[in-house]
GUTI-930491 format. One record per residue: z, x, y of N, C-alpha, C in turn; residue in three letters. Coordinates in steps of 0.02 Angstrom, whole numbers, plus 50000, padded with zeros to 5 digits. Layout:
ZXYZXYZXYALA...
END
This chain:
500005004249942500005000050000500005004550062UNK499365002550105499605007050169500175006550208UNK500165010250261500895010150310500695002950368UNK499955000150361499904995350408500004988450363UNK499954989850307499994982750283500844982950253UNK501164986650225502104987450229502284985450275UNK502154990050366502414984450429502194978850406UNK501744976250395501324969350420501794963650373UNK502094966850311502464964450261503044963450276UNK503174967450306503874969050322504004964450379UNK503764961050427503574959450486503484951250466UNK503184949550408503254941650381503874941250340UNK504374945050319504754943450272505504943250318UNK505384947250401505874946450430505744939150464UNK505124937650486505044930450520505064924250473UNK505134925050401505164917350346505954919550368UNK506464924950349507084924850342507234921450412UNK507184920250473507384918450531507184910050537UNK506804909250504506614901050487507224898850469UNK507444891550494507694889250472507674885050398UNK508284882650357508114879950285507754872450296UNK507374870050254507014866450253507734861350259UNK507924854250274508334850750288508344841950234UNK508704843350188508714836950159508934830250182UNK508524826050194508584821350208509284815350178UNK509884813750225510314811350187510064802650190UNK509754799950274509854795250268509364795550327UNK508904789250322508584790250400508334781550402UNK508424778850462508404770150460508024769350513UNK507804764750522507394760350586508144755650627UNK508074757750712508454752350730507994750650801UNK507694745150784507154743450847506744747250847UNK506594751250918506054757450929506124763250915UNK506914763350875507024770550859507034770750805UNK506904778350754507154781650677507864783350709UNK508454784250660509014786250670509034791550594UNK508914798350590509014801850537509524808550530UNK509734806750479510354811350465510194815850430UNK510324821150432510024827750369510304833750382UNK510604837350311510904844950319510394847550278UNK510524856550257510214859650226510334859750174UNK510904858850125511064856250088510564851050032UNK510674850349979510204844649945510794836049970UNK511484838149981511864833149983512474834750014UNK512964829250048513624831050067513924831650003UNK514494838050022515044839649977515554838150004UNK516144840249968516894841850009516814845650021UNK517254847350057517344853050114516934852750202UNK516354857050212516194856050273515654856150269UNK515124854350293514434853450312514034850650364UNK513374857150363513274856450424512724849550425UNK512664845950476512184839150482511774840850564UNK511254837350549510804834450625510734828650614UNK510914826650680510604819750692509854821950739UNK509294815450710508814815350748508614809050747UNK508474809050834508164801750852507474800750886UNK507174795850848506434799050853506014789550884UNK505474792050921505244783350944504944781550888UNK504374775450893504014774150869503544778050845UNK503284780150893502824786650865502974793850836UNK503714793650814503984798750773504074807050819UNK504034805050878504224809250927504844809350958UNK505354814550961505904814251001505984809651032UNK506444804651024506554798751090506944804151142UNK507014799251184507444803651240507844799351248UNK508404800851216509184798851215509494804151217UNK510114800551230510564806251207511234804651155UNK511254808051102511844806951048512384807251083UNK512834800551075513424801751104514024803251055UNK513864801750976514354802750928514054800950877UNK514604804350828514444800750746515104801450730UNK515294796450677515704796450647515544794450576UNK516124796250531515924793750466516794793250419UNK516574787250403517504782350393517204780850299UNK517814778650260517834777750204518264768950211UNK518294763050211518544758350205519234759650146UNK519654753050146520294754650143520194753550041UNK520394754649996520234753849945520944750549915UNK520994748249855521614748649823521924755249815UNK522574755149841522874762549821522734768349877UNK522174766949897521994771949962521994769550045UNK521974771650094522054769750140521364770650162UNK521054767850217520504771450243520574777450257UNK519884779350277519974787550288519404788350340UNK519434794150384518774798850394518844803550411UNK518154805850409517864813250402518024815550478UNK518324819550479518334822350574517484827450561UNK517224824050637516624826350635516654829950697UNK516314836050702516184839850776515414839950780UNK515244837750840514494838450852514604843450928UNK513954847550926513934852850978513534850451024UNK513594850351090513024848451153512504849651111UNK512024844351151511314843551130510974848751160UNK510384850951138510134856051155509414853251189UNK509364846051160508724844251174508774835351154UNK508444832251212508324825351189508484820351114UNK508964817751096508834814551044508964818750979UNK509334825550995509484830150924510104832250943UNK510654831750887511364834450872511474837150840UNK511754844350829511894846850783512654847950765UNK513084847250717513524848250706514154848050642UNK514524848750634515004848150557515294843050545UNK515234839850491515484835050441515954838250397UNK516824838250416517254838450356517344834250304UNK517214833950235517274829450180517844828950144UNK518304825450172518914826150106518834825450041UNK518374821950024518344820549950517464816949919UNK517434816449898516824815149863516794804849868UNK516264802049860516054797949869515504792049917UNK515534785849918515154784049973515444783050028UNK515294783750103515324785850166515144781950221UNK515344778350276515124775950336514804780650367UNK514344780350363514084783950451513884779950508UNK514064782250579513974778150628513564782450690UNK513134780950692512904786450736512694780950813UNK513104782450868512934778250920512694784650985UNK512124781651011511374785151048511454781351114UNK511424784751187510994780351243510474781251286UNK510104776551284509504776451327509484773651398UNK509044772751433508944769651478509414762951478UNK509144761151433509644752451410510054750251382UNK510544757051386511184756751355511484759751285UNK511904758851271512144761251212511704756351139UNK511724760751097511544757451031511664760450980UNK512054758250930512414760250853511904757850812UNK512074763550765511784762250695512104766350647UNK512244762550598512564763750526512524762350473UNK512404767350425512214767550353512644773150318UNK512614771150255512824774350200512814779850180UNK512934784350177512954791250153513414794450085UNK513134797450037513444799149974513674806649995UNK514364807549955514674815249969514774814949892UNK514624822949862514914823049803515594830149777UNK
END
């Protein structure tokens, strides 16, 4: 191998490593004009901590321009158990309609998520289900 094609090698294997991981999709819904999608790098939530984005996207699957004001994610009260939730930290947005931030999991099972967004016309929630294992 020459010394121009090693750089040249060397040079794609540092720019795939700086890519970010492809992002599994946990949960992603329609609410009106918006997608509301949840996704870590991960194949799935565990216990312990993990990282999540929220992304909010228009009709035409382009960044809406909102801004995430929270997520939360609660467990309802069971026999024997009390409710519960996940303390979540999300980091300033960096950009329109995207959050990035950590999901603590106490324990394994199914999950509230609540992810509430505002636009021009106010606040709007949306919530779905999410599996931790």
């Amino acid at each position: 191998m020459s010394r121009r094609s090693a750089a040249l090698a060397g040079l794609i294997l540092t720019l795939a490593s700086a890519l970010p991981a492809q992002a599994a999709v946990l949960e992603s819904v329609r609410s009106g004009a918006f997608r509301v999608t949840l996704s870590t790098p991960a194949k799935t939530l565990v216990q312990g901590s993990n990282p999540v984005t929220v992304a909010i996207t228009d009709s035409k699957g382009k960044p809406a321009r909102v801004k995430v004001e929270g997520l939360s994610v609660s467990m309802a009260a069971m026999p024997g158990m009390a409710a519960q939730k996940a303390p979540v930290v999300l980091a300033p947005a960096r950009k329109p309609g995207v959050a990035t931030g950590r999901i603590q999991i106490p324990f394994g099972g199914t999950w509230q998520a609540l992810v509430v967004f505002a636009d021009k016309h106010g606040l709007h929630r949306v919530s779905f289900k999410v599996l931790a294992r």
